[in-house]
C-alpha positions as CSV (number, residue, x, y, z in Angstrom):
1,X,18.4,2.5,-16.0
2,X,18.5,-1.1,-14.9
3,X,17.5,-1.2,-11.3
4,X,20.1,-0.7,-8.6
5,X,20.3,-2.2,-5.6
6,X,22.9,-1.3,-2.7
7,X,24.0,-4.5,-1.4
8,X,27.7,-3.4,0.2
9,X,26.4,0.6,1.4
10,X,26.0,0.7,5.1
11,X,24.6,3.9,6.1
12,X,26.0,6.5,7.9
13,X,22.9,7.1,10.2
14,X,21.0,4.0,11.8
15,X,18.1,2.9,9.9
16,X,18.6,5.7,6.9
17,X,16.1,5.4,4.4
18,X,17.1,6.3,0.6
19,X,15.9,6.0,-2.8
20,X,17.6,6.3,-6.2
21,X,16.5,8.7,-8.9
22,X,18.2,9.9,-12.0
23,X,21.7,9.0,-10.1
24,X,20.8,10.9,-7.5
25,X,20.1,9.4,-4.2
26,X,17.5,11.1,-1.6
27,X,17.8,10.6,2.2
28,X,13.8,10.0,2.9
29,X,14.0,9.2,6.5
30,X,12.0,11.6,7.5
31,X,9.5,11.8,4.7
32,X,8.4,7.9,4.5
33,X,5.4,8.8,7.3
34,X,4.1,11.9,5.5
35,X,4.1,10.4,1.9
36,X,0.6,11.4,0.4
37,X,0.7,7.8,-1.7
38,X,1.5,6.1,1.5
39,X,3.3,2.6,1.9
40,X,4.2,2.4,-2.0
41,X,7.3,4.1,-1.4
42,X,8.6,1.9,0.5
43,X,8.9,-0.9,-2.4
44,X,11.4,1.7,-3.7
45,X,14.0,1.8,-0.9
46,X,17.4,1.3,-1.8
47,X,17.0,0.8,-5.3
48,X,16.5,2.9,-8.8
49,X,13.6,4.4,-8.5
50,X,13.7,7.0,-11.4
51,X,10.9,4.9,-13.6
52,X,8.3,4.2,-11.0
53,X,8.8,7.9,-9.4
54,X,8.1,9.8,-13.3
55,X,4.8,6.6,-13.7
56,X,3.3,8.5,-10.8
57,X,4.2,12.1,-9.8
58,X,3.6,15.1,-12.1
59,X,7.1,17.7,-12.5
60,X,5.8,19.6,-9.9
61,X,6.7,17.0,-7.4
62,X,10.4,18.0,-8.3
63,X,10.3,20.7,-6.4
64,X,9.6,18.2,-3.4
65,X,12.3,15.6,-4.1
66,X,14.7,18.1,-4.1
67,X,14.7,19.3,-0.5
68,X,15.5,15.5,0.2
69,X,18.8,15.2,-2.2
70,X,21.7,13.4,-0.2
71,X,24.9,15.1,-2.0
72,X,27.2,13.1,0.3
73,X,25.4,9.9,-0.2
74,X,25.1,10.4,-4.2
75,X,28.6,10.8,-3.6
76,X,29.2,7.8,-1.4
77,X,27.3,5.5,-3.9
78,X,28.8,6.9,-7.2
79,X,26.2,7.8,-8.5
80,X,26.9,10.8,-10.1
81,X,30.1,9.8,-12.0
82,X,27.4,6.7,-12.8
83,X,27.5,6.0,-16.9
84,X,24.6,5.6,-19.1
85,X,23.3,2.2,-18.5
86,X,20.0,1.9,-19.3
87,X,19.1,-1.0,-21.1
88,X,17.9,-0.5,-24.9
89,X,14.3,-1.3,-24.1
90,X,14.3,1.1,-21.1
91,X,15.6,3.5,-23.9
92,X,13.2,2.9,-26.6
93,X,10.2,2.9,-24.0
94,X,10.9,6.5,-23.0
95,X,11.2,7.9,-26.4
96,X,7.8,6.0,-26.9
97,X,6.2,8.1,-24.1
98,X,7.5,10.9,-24.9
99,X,6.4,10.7,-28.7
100,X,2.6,9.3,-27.5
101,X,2.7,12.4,-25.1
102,X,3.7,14.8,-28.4
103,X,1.0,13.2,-30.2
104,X,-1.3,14.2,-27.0
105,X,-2.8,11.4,-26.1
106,X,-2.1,11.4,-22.3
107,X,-4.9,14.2,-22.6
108,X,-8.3,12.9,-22.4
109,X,-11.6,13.2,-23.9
110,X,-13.7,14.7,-21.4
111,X,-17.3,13.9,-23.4
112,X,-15.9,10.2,-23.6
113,X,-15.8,10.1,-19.7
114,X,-18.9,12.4,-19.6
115,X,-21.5,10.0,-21.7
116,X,-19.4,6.8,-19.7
117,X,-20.3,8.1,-16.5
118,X,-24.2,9.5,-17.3
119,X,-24.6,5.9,-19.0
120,X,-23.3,4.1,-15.8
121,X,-25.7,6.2,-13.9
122,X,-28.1,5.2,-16.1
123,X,-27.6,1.2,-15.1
124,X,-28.4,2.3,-11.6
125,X,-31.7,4.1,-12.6
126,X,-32.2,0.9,-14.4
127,X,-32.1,-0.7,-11.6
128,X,-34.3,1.2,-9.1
129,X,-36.8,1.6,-12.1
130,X,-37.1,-2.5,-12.0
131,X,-37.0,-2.8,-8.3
132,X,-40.0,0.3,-8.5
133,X,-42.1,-1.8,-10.7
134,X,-41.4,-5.9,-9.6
135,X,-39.7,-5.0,-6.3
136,X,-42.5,-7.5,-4.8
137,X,-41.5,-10.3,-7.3
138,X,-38.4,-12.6,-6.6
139,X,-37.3,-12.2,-10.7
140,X,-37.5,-8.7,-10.2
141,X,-35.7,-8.5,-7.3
142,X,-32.7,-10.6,-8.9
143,X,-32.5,-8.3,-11.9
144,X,-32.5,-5.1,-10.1
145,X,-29.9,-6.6,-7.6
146,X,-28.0,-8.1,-10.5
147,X,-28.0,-4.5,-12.4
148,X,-27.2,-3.2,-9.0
149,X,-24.0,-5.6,-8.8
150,X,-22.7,-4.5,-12.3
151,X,-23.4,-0.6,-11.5
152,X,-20.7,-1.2,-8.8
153,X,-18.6,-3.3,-10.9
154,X,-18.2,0.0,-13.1
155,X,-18.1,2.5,-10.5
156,X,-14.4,0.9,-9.6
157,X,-13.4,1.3,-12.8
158,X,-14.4,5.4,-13.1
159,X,-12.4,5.4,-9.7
160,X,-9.5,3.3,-11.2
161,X,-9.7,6.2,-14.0
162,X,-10.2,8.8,-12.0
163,X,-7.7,8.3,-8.9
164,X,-4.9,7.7,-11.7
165,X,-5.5,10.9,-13.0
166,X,-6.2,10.2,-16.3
167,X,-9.1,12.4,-16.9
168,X,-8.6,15.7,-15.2
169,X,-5.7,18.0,-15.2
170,X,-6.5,19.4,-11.5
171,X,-6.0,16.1,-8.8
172,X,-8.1,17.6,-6.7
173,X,-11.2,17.4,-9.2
174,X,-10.2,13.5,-10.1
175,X,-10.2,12.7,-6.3
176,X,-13.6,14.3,-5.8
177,X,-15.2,12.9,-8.7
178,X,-13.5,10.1,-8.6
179,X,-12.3,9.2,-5.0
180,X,-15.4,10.6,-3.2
181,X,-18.5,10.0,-5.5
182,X,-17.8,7.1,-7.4
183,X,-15.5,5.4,-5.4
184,X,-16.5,6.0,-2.2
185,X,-20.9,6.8,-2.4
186,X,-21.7,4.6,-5.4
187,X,-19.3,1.4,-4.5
188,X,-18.3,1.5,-1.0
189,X,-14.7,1.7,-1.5
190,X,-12.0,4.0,0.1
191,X,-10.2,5.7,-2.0
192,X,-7.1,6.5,-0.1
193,X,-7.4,2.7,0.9
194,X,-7.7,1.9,-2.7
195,X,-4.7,4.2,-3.5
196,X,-2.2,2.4,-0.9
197,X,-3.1,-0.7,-1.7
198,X,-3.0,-0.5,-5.7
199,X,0.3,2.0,-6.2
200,X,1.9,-0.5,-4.5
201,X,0.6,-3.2,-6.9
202,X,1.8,-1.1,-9.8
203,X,5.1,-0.5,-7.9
204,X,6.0,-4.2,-7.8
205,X,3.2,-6.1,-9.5
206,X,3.9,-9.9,-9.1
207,X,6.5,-9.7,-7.0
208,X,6.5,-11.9,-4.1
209,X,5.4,-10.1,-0.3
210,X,5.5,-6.6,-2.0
211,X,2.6,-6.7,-4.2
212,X,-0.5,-7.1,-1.7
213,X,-2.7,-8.0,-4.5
214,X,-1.4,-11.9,-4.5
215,X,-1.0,-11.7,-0.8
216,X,-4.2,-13.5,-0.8
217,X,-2.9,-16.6,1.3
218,X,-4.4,-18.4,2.9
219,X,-7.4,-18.4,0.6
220,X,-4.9,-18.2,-2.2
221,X,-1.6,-19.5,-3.0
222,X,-0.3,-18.1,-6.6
223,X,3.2,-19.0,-6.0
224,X,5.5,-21.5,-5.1
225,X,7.3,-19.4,-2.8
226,X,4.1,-19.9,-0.5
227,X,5.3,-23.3,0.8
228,X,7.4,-21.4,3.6
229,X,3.9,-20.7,4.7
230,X,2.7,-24.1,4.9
231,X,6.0,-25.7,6.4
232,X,4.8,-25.6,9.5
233,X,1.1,-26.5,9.6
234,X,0.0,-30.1,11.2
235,X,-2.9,-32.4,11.2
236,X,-3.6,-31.6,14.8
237,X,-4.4,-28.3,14.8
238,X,-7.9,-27.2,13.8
239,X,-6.4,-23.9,11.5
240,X,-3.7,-26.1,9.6
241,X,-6.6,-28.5,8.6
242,X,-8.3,-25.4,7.2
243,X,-5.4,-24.0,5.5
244,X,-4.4,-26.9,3.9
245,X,-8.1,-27.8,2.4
246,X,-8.0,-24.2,0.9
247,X,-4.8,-25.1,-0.4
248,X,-5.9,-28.4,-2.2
249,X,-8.8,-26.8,-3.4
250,X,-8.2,-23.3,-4.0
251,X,-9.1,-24.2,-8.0
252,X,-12.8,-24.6,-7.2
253,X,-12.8,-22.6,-4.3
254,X,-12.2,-19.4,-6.8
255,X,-15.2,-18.5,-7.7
256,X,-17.1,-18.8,-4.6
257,X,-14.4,-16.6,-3.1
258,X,-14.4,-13.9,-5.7
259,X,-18.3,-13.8,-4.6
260,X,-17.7,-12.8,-1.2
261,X,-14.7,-10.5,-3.0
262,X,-16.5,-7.0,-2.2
263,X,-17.7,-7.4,1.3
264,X,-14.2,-7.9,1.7
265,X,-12.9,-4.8,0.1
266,X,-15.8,-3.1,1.6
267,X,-14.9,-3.9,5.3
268,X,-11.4,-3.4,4.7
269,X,-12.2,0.4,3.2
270,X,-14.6,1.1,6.3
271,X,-11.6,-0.3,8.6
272,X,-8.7,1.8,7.3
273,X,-10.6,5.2,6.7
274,X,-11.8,4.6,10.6
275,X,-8.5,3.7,11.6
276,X,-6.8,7.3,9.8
277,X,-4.9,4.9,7.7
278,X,-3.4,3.0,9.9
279,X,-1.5,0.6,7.9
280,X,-0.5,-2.0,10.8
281,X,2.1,-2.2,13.6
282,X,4.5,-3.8,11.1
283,X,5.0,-0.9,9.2
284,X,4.2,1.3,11.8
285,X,2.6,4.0,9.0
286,X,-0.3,6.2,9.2
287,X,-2.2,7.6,5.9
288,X,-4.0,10.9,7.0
289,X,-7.7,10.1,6.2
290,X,-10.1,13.2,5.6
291,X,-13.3,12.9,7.9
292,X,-15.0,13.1,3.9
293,X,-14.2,9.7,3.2
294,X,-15.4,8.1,5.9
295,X,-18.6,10.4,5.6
296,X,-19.4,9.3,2.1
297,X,-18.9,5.8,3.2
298,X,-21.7,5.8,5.4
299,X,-23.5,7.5,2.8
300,X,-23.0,5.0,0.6
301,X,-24.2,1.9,3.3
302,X,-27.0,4.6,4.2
303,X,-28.2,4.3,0.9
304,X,-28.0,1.0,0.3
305,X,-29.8,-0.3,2.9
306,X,-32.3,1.9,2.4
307,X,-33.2,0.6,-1.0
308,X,-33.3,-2.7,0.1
309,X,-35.1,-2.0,3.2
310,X,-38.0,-0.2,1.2
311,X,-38.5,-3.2,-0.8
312,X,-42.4,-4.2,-0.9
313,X,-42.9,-7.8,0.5
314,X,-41.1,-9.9,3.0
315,X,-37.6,-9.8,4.1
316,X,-36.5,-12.7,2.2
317,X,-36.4,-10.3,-0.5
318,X,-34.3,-7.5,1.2
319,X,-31.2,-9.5,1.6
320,X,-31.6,-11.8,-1.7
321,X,-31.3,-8.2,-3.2
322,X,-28.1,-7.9,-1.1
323,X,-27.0,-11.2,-1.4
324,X,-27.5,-11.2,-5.1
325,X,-26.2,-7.5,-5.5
326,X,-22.8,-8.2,-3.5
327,X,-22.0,-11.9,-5.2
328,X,-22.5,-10.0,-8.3
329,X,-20.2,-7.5,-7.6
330,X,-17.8,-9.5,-6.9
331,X,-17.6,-11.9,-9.3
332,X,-17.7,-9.1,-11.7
333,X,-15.3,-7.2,-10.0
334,X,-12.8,-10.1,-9.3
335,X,-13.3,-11.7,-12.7
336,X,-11.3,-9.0,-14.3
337,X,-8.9,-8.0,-11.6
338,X,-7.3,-11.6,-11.2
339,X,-7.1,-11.9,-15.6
340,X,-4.7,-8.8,-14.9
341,X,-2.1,-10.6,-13.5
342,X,-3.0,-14.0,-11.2
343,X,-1.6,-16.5,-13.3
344,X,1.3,-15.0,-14.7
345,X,4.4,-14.9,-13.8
346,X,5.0,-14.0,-10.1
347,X,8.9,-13.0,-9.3
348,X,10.9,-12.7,-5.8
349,X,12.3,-9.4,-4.8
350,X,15.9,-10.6,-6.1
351,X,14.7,-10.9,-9.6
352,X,12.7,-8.0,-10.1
353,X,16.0,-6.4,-9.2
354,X,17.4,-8.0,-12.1
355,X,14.5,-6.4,-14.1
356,X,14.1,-3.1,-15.1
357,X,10.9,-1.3,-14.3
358,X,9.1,-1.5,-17.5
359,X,10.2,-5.1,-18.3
360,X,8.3,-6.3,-14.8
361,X,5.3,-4.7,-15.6
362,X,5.0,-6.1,-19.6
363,X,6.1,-9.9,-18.0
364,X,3.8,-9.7,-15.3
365,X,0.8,-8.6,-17.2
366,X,-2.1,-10.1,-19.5
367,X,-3.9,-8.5,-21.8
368,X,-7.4,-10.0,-22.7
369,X,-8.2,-9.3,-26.9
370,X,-9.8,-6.5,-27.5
371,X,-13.4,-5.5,-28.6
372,X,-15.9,-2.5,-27.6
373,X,-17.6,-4.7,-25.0
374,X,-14.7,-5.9,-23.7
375,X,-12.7,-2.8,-22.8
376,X,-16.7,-1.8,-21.7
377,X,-16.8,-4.5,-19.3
378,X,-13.1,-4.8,-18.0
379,X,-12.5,-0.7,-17.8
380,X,-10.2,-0.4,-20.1
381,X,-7.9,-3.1,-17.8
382,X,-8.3,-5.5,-21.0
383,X,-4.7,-3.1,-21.9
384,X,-3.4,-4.1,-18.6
385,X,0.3,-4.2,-19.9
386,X,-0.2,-0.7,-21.4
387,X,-2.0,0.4,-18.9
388,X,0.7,-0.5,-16.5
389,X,3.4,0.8,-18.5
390,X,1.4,4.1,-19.0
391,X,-0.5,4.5,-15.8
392,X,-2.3,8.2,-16.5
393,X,-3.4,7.4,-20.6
394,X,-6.8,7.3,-20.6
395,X,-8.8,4.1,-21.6
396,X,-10.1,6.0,-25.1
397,X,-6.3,6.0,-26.4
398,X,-5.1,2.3,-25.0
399,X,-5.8,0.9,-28.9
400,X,-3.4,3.7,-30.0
401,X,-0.4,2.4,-28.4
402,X,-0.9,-1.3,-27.8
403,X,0.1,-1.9,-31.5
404,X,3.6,-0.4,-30.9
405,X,4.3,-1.8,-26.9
406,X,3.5,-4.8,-29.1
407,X,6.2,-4.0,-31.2
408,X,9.0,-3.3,-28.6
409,X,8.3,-6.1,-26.7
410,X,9.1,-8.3,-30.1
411,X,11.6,-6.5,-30.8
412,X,13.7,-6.8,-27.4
413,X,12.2,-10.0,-26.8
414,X,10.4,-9.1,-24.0
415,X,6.9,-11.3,-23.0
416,X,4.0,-10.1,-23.8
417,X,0.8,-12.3,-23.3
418,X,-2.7,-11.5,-24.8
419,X,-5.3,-13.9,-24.6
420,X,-8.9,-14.1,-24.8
421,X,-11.4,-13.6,-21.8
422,X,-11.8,-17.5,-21.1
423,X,-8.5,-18.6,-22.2
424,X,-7.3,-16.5,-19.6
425,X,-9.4,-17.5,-16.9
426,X,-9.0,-20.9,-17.7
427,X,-4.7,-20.0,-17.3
428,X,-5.6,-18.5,-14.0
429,X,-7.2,-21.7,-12.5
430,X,-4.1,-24.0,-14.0
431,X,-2.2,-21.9,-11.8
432,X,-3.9,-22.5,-9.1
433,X,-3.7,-26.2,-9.2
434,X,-0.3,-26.2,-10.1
435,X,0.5,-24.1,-7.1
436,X,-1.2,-26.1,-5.0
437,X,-0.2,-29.3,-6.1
438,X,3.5,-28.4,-5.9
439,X,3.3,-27.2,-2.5
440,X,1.5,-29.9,-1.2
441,X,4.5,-32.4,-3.0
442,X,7.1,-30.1,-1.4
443,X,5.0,-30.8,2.1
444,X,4.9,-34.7,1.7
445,X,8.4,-35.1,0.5
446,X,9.9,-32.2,3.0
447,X,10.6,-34.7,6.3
448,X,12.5,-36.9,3.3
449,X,15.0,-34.5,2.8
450,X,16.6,-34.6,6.6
């Protein structure tokens, strides 16, 4: 169904919260502060949720959804005498899933993940091995610590596996494995945190203020809507100079930032599993946080600095090991993440209304072409479109599908991008300086316009 919004619906209680799915509408009022996924559902208010709700719950959440059903509002909205309107795309993707899940391939290979997890270990024994041997030597030091960085790199993509359930059947056993030990001791990361922040990515990827991922300003501007932001900044103040020399330079400003990516995520993690979850006055949420996360957290920084601590030779040594391990990280981390989707297409919330769910996700993505190393390196993310059109298929069956996702997209005329690794890269930095360079027009010509 093509997403519906309630424009002329005033509610009969103050402040009544509701979502759409399968033309049926469900008062949530009450539910939005206990919802396990946390602030995503609140990009669904209002509107058709039936695509994004079946991308992420299993049919045992049904049992749930159905204590909130609103019979009078169905009613209200008419919803129930509703006729088929789903667009032929919407149509044809469905009967896709449905045939890729008859063909199985939503189940994974458990020796795949297995061998991929024992061999990512295996970069960290690497590591300490080197630091063992030349841990007094500055070359040694930058290997291990560059190993180091690209053992964390993969860690967040077993979590990304894991935490979207796409190699366990039992949650519980992907949010241990995945959440706990190689989300949360080998990188650093929250995995609640992780989970709030990136549902709500895949709920409205690119769209402007709901998808937190390009709410990067103001060390980022990926949209032209940004200028709002800007309007009122002056040559006076100390912070408007600042914001504006990110803005005119965010191009080569990139890559330093994506260095300093993961002590950001990190502190952010630490800050949110301390806080329970607390998700800011704004929205006035709370994420329950087991006292485990926070405990493996501290594990992990436990760890950490004890490695770099035990190094033999001066202190210099200890933090280039840091210094080096964490700008690795990042730029590893971050090199793939912003291919997914910075420099694409971003949308307001009034045209991804227009959009169904499935059409967003295909014209917001990129995909990067395709080779062992490649969906190695990138975790599979390289099938970002099918990956966000298929959210629990694990990484081993992504080359299965992409050939016919391909195919629909032609076929309805729907975008679908797929570059290579540095042609995409080199899109995401022309984006940049476009941004900027219209919003800083928009600036200069603004007091015109009176």
């Amino acid at each position: 169904m093509a997403p519906l919004i309630i424009d002329s619906y005033t509610p009969p209680v103050k402040e009544k919260l509701f979502t759409i799915i399968d033309n049926k509408a469900y008062d949530i009022t009450d539910f939005v502060q206990e919802h396990p996924g946390g602030a995503v559902i609140m990009t669904q208010l209002g509107i058709d949720a039936t695509e994004a709700f079946h991308c992420f719950h299993p049919s045992s959440t049904q049992e749930i959804l159905s204590d909130y059903y609103d019979a009078e509002l169905t009613k209200k909205l008419g919803l129930a005498d509703l006729k088929e309107s789903d667009s032929s795309f919407l149509k044809d993707v469905r009967a896709l899933k449905e045939q890729v899940a008859k063909e199985g391939l939503f189940k994974s290979n458990l020796l795949f993940f297995l061998l991929l997890g024992l061999s990512n270990l295996g970069i960290f024994g690497l590591s300490l091995a080197i630091l063992y041997v030349f841990g007094g030597h500055f070359l040694g030091v930058i290997a291990s610590a560059m190993l180091l960085g690209l053992f964390f790199q993969q860690c967040g993509w077993h979590a990304h596996e894991y935490l979207h359930h796409q190699v366990f059947e039992s949650r519980v056993i992907n949010n241990w494995v995945g959440g706990y030990f190689f989300g949360a001791i080998c990188q650093g990361f929250s995995p609640l945190w992780w989970k709030d922040k990136h549902n709500t990515h895949h709920a409205a990827p690119n769209v402007y203020t709901r998808d937190p991922d390009i709410d990067t300003h103001p060390f980022l501007a990926w949209s032209e809507n940004a200028m709002e932001l800007y309007s009122e900044l002056n040559d006076q103040e100390l912070g408007s100079q600042l914001k504006k020399f990110m803005l005119h330079n965010q191009p080569i400003l990139f890559f330093p930032l994506l260095a300093i990516a993961r002590l950001s995520w990190c502190t952010y993690s630490m800050w949110f599993a301390l806080s329970n979850g607390q998700l800011g006055d704004s929205k006035k949420m709370f994420v329950p946080v087991s006292p485990i996360e926070p405990a493996c957290l501290f594990l992990h920084w436990i760890i950490y600095s004890w490695i770099a601590v035990s190094l033999p030779g001066s202190w210099m040594l200890s933090l280039l090991f840091v210094f080096v391990s964490q700008v690795t990280c990042g730029i590893l981390l971050a090199s793939v993440f912003t291919l997914n989707h910075n420099g694409m297409r971003v949308v307001t919330s009034e045209d991804a209304a227009k959009m169904d769910f499935y059409t967003l996700q295909c014209e917001t993505g990129r995909d990067v072409h395709p080779s062992y190393f490649m969906t190695w390196f990138c975790g599979g993310l390289n099938y970002q479109i099918e990956h966000h059109m298929f959210p629990t298929l694990p990484r081993h069956n992504f080359s299965l599908v992409s050939g016919r996702v391909r195919d629909l997209c032609e076929k309805h005329g729907v975008s679908y991008h797929c570059t290579g690794f540095y042609e995409g890269t080199m899109e995401v930095l022309a984006r940049l300086d476009r941004v900027a360079k219209t919003i800083e027009k928009g600036l200069k010509d603004a007091p015109h316009q009176d």
